[in-house]
C-alpha positions as CSV (number, residue, x, y, z in Angstrom):
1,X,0.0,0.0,0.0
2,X,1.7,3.2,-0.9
3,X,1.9,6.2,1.1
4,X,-0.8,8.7,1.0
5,X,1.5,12.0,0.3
6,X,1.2,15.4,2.6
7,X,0.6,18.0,0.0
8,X,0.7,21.7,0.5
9,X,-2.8,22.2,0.2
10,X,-3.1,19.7,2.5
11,X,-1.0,21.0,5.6
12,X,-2.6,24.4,4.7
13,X,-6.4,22.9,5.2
14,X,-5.3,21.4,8.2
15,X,-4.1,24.4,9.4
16,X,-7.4,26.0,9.1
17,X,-8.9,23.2,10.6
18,X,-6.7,23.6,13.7
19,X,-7.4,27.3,13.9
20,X,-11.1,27.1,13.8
21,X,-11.1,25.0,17.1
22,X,-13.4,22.1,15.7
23,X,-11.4,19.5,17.2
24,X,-11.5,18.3,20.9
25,X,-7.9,16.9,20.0
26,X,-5.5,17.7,17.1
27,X,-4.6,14.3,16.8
28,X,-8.5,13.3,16.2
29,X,-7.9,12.0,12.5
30,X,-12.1,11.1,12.3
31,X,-13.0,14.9,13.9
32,X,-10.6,16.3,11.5
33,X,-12.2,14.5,8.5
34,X,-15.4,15.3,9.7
35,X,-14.6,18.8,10.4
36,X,-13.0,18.8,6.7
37,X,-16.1,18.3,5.2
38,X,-17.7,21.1,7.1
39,X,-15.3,23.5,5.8
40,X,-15.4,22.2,2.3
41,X,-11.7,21.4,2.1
42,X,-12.5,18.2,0.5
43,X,-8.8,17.5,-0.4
44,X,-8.1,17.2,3.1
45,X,-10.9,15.0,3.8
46,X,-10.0,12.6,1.4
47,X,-6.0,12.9,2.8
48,X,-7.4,11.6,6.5
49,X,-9.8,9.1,4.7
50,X,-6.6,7.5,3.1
51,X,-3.6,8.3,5.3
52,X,-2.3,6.0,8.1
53,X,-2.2,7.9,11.7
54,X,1.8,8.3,10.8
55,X,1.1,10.1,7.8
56,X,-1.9,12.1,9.6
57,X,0.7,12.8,13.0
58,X,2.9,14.5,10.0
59,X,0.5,16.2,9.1
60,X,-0.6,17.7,12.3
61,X,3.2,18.4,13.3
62,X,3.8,20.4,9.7
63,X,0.2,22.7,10.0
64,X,1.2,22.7,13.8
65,X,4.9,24.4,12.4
66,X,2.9,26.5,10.3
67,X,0.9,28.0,12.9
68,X,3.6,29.0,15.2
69,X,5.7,30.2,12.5
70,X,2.9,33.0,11.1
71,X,3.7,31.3,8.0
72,X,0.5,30.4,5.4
């Protein structure tokens, strides 16, 4: 099974997921999908459908990165 690649636009929906509070925990992988969907960032959604919880923890660590840098 190959690895389900963290995109840009990926990290970046994330991020806004993160910022908008929907999740009870960051490392919530089924609240982030769900929360996804609300937001319309369906590129994400399909990213925690498919990803492994490694590939989603990298995930979470790089929009995590981006939100204490400033950086978009």
């Amino acid at each position: 099974m190959p690895r389900e690649p963290v995109t840009e636009e990926v990290v970046a929906q994330l991020r806004d997921v993160l910022e908008s509070e929907m999740l009870d925990d960051d490392y919530n992988y089924m609240g982030a999908q769900f929360a996804a969907q609300d937001l319309g960032h369906e590129e994400l959604a399909e990213f925690v459908y498919r990803a492994d919880a490694a590939t989603y923890y990298e995930a979470v660590q790089r929009a995590k990165g981006r939100i204490e840098d400033g950086s978009a």
